[in-house]
N, C-alpha and C positions, 0 to 999 in steps of 0.2 A: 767610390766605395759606399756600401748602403749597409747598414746594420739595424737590428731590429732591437725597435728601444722597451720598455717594460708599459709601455701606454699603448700598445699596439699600433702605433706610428712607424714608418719607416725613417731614416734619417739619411739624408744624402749631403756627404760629408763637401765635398765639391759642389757646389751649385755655381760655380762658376758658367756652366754652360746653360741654367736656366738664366740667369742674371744676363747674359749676351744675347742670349734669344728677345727676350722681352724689351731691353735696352735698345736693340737694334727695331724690332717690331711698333715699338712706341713712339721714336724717332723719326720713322719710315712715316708712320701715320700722320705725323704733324708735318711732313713734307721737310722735314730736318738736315739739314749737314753736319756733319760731326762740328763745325767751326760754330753755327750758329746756335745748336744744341750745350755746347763748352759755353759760348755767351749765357746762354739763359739757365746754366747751372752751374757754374765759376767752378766746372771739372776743366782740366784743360783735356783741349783738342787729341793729346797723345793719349791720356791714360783712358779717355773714352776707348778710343779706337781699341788700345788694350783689350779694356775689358769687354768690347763687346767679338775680340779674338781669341777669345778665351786663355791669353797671356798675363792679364791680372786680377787679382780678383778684389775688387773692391771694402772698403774696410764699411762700417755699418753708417757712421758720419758721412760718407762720401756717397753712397747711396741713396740718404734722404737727401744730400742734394742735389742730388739725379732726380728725384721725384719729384722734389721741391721746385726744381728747373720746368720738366715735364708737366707740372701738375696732374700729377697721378698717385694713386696708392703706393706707402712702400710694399707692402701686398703684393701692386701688382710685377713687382719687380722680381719678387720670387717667385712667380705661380710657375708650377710642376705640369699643370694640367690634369690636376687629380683633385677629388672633391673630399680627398683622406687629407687630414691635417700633416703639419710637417715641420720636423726640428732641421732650423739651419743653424749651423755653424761655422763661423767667419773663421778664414785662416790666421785675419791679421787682429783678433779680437774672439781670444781662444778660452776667455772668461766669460764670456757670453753668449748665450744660445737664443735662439727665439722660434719660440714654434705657432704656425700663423693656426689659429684655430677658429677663424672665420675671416675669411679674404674678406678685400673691399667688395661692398654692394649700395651701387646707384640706387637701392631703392631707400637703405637706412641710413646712408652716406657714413657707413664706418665700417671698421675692419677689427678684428679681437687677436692679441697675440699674448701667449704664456712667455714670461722674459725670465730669466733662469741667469745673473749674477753668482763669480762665483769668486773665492781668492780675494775678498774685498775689491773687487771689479769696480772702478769708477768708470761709467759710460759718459761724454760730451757731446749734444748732441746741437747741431745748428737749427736757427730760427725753420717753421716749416711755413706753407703757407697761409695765410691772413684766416686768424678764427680755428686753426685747429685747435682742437683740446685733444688732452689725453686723461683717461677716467682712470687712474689707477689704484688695485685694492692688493693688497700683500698679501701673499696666502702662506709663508713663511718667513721666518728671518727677521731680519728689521732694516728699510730702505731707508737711504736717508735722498729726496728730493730735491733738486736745484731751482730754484723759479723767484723771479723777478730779482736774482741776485742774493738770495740766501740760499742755505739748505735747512732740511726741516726734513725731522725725523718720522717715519710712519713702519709704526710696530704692526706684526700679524695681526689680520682679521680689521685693519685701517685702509682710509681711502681716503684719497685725492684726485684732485683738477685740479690738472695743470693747463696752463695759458702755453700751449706748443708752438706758439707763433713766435716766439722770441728763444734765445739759447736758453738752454737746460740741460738737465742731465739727473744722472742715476747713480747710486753708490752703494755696494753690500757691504751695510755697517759689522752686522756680525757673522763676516766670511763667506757666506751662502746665504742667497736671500730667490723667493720666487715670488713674481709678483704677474698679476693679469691687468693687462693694457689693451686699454679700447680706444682707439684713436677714432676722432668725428672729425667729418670733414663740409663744414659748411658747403651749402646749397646757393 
């Protein structure tokens, strides 16, 4: 289902079938097996096969460790094939939207996403790999941060780095919070 959002973005509510496209394509590329793929991303071997069948559709945790596994952009996990920005919406993570508004590029080694927290939405999110950060500036609300084992509050028009290389997470302190996330991915 595809609905027109007020940002002139389209939203496509399923993306399960970009998610298996790209899952499967990034796999293929590294000469992968689903069993060997499941090793290097602690998904197991079934719920790969799932979601790259478009039988399930991955929660937002379980995809960065699909990336995480792949070493790849979460980015490239969602690309549509369109140079139009894009709100996904996770079925199993319906507090949370992310809309990628500049995929991953080998040339800047990073990717920009609008993350949209809603319902006091607490996100957990696993270790990614070695040296990511994520830049993030709150453009409403008030987030509160998870990093090196506390959390730490950051009100609109505030910014943080975070160390992404280790667990973390996100929380809308007051209900609805949006916030813009620049993930770098060391060279």
């Amino acid at each position: 289902m595809v609905r027109y959002n007020a940002q002139w973005t389209f939203m496509n509510e399923n993306i399960a079938e970009y998610i298996a496209k790209n899952l499967k394509a990034r796999r293929q590329e590294k000469g992968w097996s689903l069993d060997s793929t499941a090793k290097a991303t602690g998904v197991s071997k079934a719920m790969l096969g799932q979601i790259e069948r478009e039988e399930s559709s991955p929660t937002i945790a379980t995809l960065w460790k699909i990336a995480t596994g792949l070493n790849c952009s979460f980015s490239s996990l969602l690309d549509q094939g369109s140079a139009s920005p894009h709100q996904h919406n996770f079925k199993d993570d319906v507090s949370m939207a992310v809309e990628t508004l500049f995929p991953f590029s080998p040339v800047t080694s990073f990717e920009v996403f609008a993350i949209t927290l809603s319902d006091h939405h607490r996100q957990l999110s696993p270790a990614h790999s070695n040296g990511v950060t994520e830049h993030i500036h709150v453009l409403s609300g008030e987030l509160a941060v998870l990093s090196d084992g506390q959390w730490r509050s950051i009100s609109e028009n505030q910014q943080f780095v975070l160390a992404a290389d280790q667990p973390h997470g996100y929380e809308a302190k007051s209900g609805t919070c949006k916030f813009i996330d620049v993930i770098h991915y060391p060279q």
